[in-house]
N, C-alpha and C positions, 0 to 999 in steps of 0.2 A: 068227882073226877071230871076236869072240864080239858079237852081234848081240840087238837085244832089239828086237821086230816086233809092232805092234797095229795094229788096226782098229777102229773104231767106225761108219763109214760106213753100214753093214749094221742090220739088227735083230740079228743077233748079234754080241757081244762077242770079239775071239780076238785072244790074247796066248802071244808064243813065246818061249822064248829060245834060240840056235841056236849053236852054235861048229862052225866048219870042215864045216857041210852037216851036222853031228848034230844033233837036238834033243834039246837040255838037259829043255826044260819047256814042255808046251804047253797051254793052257786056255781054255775057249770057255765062253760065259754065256748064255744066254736068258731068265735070270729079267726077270721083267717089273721092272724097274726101271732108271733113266734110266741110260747108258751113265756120267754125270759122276759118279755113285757109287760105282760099279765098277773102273770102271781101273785105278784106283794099288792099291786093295786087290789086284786080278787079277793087274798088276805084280810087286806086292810077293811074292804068292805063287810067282808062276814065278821070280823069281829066287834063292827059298829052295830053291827046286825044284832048283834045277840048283845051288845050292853057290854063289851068285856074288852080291856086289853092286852096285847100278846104278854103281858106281865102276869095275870089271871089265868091262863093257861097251866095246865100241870103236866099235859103231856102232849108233844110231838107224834104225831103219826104222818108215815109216808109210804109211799109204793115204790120199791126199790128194784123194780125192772122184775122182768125182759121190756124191751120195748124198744122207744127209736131212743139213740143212743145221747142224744143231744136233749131231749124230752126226758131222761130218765137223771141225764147229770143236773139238769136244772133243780129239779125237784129235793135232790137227797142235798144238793148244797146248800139251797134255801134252810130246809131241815136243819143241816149238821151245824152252820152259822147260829139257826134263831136257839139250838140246844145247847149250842155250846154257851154263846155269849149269855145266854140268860137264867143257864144252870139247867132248862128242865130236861124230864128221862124223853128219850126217844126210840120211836118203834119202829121198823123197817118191815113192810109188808110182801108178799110176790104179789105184782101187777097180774098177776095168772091167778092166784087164790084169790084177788079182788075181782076178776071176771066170773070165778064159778062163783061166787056171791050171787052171782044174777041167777042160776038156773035153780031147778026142781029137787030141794031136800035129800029126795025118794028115791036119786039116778044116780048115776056113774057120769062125774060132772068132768067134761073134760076141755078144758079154756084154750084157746086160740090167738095167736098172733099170727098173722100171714106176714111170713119171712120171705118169700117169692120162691117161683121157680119149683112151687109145688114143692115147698118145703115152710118148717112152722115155728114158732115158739110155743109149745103143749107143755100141758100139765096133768095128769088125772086126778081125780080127786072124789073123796066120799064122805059125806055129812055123818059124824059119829057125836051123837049128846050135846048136839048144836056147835059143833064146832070141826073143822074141813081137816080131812086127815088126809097127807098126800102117797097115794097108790104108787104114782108111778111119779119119780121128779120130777122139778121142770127142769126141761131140755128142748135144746135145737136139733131137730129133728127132719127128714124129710115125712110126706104124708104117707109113705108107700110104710115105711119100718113103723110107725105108729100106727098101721091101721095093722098090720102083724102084730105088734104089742095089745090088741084090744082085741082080736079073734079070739079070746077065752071068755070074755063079757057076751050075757045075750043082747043082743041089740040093742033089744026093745028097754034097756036101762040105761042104752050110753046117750046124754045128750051134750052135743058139741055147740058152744060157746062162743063168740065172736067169730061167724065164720061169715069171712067176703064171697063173695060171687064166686069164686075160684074153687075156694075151698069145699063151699057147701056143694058144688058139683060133684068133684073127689069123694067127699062123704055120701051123697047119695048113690052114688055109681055101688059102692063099696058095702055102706049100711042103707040099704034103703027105709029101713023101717027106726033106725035112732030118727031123737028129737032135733032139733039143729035151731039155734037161737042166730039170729044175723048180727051183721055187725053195728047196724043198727037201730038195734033193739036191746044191745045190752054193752053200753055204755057204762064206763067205769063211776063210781058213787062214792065220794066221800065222806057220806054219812054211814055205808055199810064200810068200807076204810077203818073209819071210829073203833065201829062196832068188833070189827077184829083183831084189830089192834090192843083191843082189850085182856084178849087171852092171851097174849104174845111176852114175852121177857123186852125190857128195853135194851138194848147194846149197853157193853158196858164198857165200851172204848168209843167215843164217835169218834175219835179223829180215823183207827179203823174201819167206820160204816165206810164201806166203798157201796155204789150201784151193781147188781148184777147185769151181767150183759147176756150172761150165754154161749155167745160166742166173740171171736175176734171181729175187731174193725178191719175195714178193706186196707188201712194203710200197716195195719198191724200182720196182717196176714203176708200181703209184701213183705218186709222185714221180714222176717220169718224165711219166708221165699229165695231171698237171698243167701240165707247160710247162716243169718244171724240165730243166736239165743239165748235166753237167762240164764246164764252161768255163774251167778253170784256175784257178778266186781260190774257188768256192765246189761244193763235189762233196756226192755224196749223204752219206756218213760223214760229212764235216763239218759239215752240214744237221742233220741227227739227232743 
């Protein structure tokens, strides 16, 4: 099973290409420049990397949000394009279950996006026969109803996941004795992508795979605002 696994969801860029739990080619980008420039070039390199072309491929993986919302459509379109046009199966991952990849087996793995405003994109999550079973779903959340949602766990098993400066304060104030992984220090990996992707069913509609977002955009939420809403003959996409 030869596997080709990206992300854009994140500020960094990571592209894999993985056969049978090896990786072939793995490459991660920070430069400041917008993720829709990068990919295919990233792409194209890992698959020279490993000797293979995107033809040799058998399966698409991707991380299909939460995240920034422009970073998250890049990524599942590149996807649903290279699936579609080339036949192969494709997998759609939570960028939140590719975060708690990063922590400790043994915890109550709970991943992080900082949404602002002291509020998050969370997940909970727990390692059952190698493979992440989700507690609690991911959800946009503020930190105050999530850290209530977690007062039944002992502390000392929850460790929280991507957390910025902001967040990890709120956490310590709150658990001072959970583990807390920064944000960077646990960077998204598309060789653990692969790897998950593995247990997962492919879609069996892409033109269906949409991104998850979680919540509404700012311009969507306007709309809304104004009186508008999906009543079957006229929805926001087709408004705009």
């Amino acid at each position: 099973m030869k596997i080709l696994a990206f992300d854009t969801s994140n500020k960094p860029l990571t592209v894999a290409v993985v056969e049978d739990g090896k990786v072939l080619a793995h490459y991660e980008s920070t430069e400041k420049k917008t993720h829709s420039i990068t990919i295919l070039p990233d792409i194209k390199k890992a698959l020279e990397k490993a000797n293979l072309t995107v033809n040799d491929i058998d399966l698409i993986a991707v991380a299909k949000g939460p995240g920034s919302y422009t970073g998250v459509r890049i990524a599942v379109t590149v996807a649903k394009v290279l699936a579609d046009t080339l036949s192969k199966k494709l997998v759609g991952v939570s960028s939140l279950e590719l975060l708690a990849a990063n922590g400790d087996k043994a915890h109550i793995l709970v991943p992080l996006m900082d949404a602002r405003n002291d509020n998050a994109f969370a997940g909970v999550y727990q390692n059952s026969r190698d493979k992440f079973v989700s507690i609690i779903g991911d959800h946009h959340t503020s930190m105050e109803k999530l850290f209530d949602a977690l007062k039944e766990y002992n502390e000392d098993q929850l460790e929280f996941i991507n957390a910025t400066p902001r967040l990890q304060e709120l956490i310590q104030n709150q658990f001072p004795n959970a583990k807390i992984i920064t944000s960077d220090n646990s960077l998204p990996d598309a060789a653990k992508l692969a790897q998950l992707a593995e247990t997962k069913k492919p879609v069996t509609d892409i033109d269906d795979f949409v991104p998850t977002y979680l919540r509404l955009t700012q311009a969507e939420h306007d709309w809304y605002a104004k009186g508008n809403k999906d009543d079957g003959n006229v929805s926001y996409v087709e408004e705009v």
